[in-house]
N, C-alpha and C positions, 0 to 999 in steps of 0.2 A: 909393214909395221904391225907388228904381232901385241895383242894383248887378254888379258887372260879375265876371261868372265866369271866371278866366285860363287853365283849357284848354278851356272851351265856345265861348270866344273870343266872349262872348254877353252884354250886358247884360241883365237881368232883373230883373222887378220883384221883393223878396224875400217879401212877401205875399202872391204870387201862388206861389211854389215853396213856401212853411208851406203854404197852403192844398192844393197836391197832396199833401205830404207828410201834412199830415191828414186828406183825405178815404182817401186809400188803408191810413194805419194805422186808418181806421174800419173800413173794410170788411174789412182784414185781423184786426185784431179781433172782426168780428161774426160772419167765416164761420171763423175759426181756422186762415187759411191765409195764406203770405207773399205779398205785394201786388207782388213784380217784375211778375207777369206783365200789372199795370196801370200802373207806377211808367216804366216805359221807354216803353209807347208814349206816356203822357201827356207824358213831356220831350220827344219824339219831335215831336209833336204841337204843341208849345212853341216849335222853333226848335230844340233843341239836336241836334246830328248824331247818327246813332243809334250812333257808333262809341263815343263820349264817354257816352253815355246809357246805355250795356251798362254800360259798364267802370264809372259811376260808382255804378250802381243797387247793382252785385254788393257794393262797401265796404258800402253801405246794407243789404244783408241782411246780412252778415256779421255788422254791428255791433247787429240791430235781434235775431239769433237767439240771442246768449250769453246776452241773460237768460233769455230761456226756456230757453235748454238745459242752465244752471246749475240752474233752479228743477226741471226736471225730475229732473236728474242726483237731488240731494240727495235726491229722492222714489223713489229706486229703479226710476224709471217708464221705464230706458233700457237697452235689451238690448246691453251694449258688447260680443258676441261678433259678433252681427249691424253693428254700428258699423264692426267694422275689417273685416269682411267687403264689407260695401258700400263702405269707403272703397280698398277695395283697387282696386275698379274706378273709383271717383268720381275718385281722384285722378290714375289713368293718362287719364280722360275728358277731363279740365280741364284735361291739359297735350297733350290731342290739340286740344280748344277753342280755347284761346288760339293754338296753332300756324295753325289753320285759319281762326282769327281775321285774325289777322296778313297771311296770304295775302292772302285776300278784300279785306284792306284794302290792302293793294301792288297788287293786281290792277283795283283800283275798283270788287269787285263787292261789298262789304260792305254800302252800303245796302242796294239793292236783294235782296240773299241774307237780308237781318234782315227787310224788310220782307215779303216773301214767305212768309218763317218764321211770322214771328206771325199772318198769315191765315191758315195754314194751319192753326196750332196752336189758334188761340182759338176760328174758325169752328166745328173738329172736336169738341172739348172743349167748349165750349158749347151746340152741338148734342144730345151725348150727354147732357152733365147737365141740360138742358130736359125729354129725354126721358124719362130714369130717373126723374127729380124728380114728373113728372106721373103717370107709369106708378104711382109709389109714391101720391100725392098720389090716385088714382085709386083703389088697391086700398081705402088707408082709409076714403076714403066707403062703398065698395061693403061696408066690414065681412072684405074679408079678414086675413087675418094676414099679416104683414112678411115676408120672402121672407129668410129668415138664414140664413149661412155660418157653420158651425162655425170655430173655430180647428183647424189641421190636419188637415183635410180634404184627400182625397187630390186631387190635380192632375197635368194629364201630365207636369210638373217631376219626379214622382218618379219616373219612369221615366230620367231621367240619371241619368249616374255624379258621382262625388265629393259624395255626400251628407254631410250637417254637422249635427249635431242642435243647434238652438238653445233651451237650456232657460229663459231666460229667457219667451222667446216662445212655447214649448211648439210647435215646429216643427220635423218633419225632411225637410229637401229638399236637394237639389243646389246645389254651390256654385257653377255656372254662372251660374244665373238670377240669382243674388243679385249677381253680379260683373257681368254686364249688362247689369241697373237701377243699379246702382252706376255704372257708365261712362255709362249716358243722362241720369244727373242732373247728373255733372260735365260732361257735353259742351254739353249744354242749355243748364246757367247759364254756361259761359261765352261762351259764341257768342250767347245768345238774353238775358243778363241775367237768368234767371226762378230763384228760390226752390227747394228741392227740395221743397217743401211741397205745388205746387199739383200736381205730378207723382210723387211718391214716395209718398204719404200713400197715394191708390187704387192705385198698383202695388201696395204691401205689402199691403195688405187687401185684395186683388180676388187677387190673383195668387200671394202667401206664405202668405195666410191669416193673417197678422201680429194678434194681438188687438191694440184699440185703446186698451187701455191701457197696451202699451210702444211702440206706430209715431209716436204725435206727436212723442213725447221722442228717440225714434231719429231721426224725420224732422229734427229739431230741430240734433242734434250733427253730424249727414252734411252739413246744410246750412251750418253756421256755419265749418266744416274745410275743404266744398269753394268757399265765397264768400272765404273768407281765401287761398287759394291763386290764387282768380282774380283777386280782385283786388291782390295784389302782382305776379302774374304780368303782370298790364293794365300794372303802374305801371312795372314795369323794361322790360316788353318794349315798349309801347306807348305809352308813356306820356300815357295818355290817362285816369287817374281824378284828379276835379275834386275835391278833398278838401272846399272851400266848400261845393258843391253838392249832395254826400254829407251835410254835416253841418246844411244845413238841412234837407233831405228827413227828416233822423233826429228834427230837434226836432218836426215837424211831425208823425210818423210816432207816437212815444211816446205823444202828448197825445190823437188820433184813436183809438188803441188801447183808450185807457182805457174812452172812451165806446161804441165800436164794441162790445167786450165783453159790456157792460150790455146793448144793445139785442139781440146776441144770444141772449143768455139770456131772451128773453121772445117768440123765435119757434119753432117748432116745426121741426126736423129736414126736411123734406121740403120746406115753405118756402122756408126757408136756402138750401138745395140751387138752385130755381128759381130766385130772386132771381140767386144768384152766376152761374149757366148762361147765364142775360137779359143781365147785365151781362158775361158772357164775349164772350158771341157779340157784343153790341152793339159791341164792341170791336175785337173779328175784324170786321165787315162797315164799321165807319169807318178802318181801316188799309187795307180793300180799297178804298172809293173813296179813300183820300189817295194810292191808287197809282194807280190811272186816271184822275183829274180832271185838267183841266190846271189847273195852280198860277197864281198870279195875276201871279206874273213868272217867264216863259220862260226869261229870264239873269240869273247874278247873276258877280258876281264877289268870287274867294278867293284869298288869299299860295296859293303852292306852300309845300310843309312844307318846312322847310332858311331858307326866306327867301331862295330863289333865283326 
């Protein structure tokens, strides 16, 4: 069943956009992290331009994180000192993004500046979490014990000035670091379309010491505040988010979740970790060869925007 998306400027089959939209709310359900940073290169991938595939993915978080971050909110499970701290940064981030966006894309180098993005990022990140995943996967055969990080533990962060003590979180450190994780998620998502989830989650707990029982629910509200900004920012300034193709990706996304959940909870932590690493990287090195192959048509031809 063919139907035609009016700023992807793309026919599609809509079976085919439920089905990404549900494979990637599975996986984002099963590892508990937001699915952009799978969600774009698969439209990507699809046909659809990756200018139109940022901008549409970001409504799709937006709209896929208020439940969670409603359900969190109600649980007490969200530190809102550290919230407007990070969004102090997240939101100056997101309107450097969409500026830098915008550029890129008057200049012609926006594909290929997204496309380079995401190898660079999924390669690196996937790598790492292969590694850590197995290293851990390694210690528990051997019988060692789990290698833990107190909550507020000291880091060279506390050696800067304008320290903030976050008591929700039971942390005290400088409002620097916090303000420039804050600005790399806003700039991230909107240049690159990706979640704060799959990159704020291990800043906060590798880097704040953040325990993880208030970081999902903060990564949650940081995320839902800076994908809302981006994505109106895309529609006024760019207008390029595909409201159709946002709201299949959402139907398809919901349903994937449910199940993804389930299957989660019947794999072990260290696991998890490998799996998503595998499928990071696997991802990273097929965006690397869709930029060096050559494509199966040389030329195509496209209107100029205006209709001149």
């Amino acid at each position: 069943m063919q139907i035609y998306l009016p700023i992807a400027d793309l026919p599609v089959n809509i079976f085919v956009i439920l089905a990404i939209g549900l494979a990637v709310g599975f996986i984002s359900g099963m590892f508990g992290i937001g699915g952009g940073f799978l969600m774009t290169p698969l439209l990507i991938f699809l046909g659809v331009t990756p200018a139109v595939a940022v901008a549409s993915v970001t409504g799709h978080i937006a709209a896929s994180s208020m439940s969670g971050a409603a359900s969190y909110w109600r649980r007490n499970a969200v530190d809102v000192a550290l919230v407007f701290m990070l969004l102090a940064g997240g939101l100056v981030g997101t309107v450097v993004g969409v500026w830098l966006f915008t550029l890129l894309r008057s200049l012609g180098h926006l594909d290929l500046t997204i496309g380079l993005s995401y190898v660079v990022l999924l390669c690196v990140v996937g790598a790492l979490m292969v590694t850590e995943s197995l290293r851990a996967i390694i210690r528990s055969r051997q019988g060692k014990p789990v290698e833990l990080r107190r909550p507020g533990s000291h880091t060279w962060f506390h050696g800067l000035p304008f320290k903030v003590r976050f008591k929700r979180s039971r942390i005290y450190v400088s409002a620097i670091p916090v303000w420039a994780i804050g600005f790399i998620i806003g700039f991230v998502g909107a240049v690159m379309g990706i979640g704060g989830g799959f990159l704020l989650v291990p800043m906060l707990i590798y880097l704040l010491r953040v325990p993880t029982a208030t970081v999902i629910g903060t990564s949650m509200v940081l995320t839902l505040v800076t994908m809302a900004s981006a994505t109106v920012l895309h529609a006024v300034t760019n207008h390029l988010v595909d409201a159709l193709l946002a709201l299949l990706l959402m139907v398809g996304g919901v349903i994937g979740a449910q199940f993804g959940a389930r299957a989660g909870a019947r794999i072990s932590g260290e696991w998890l970790r490998l799996l998503l690493g595998l499928l990071v990287l696997a991802v990273g090195i097929r965006f690397a060869l869709n930029l060096v192959l050559t494509p199966d048509e040389l030329y195509f031809l496209r209107p100029l925007e205006g209709g001149q």
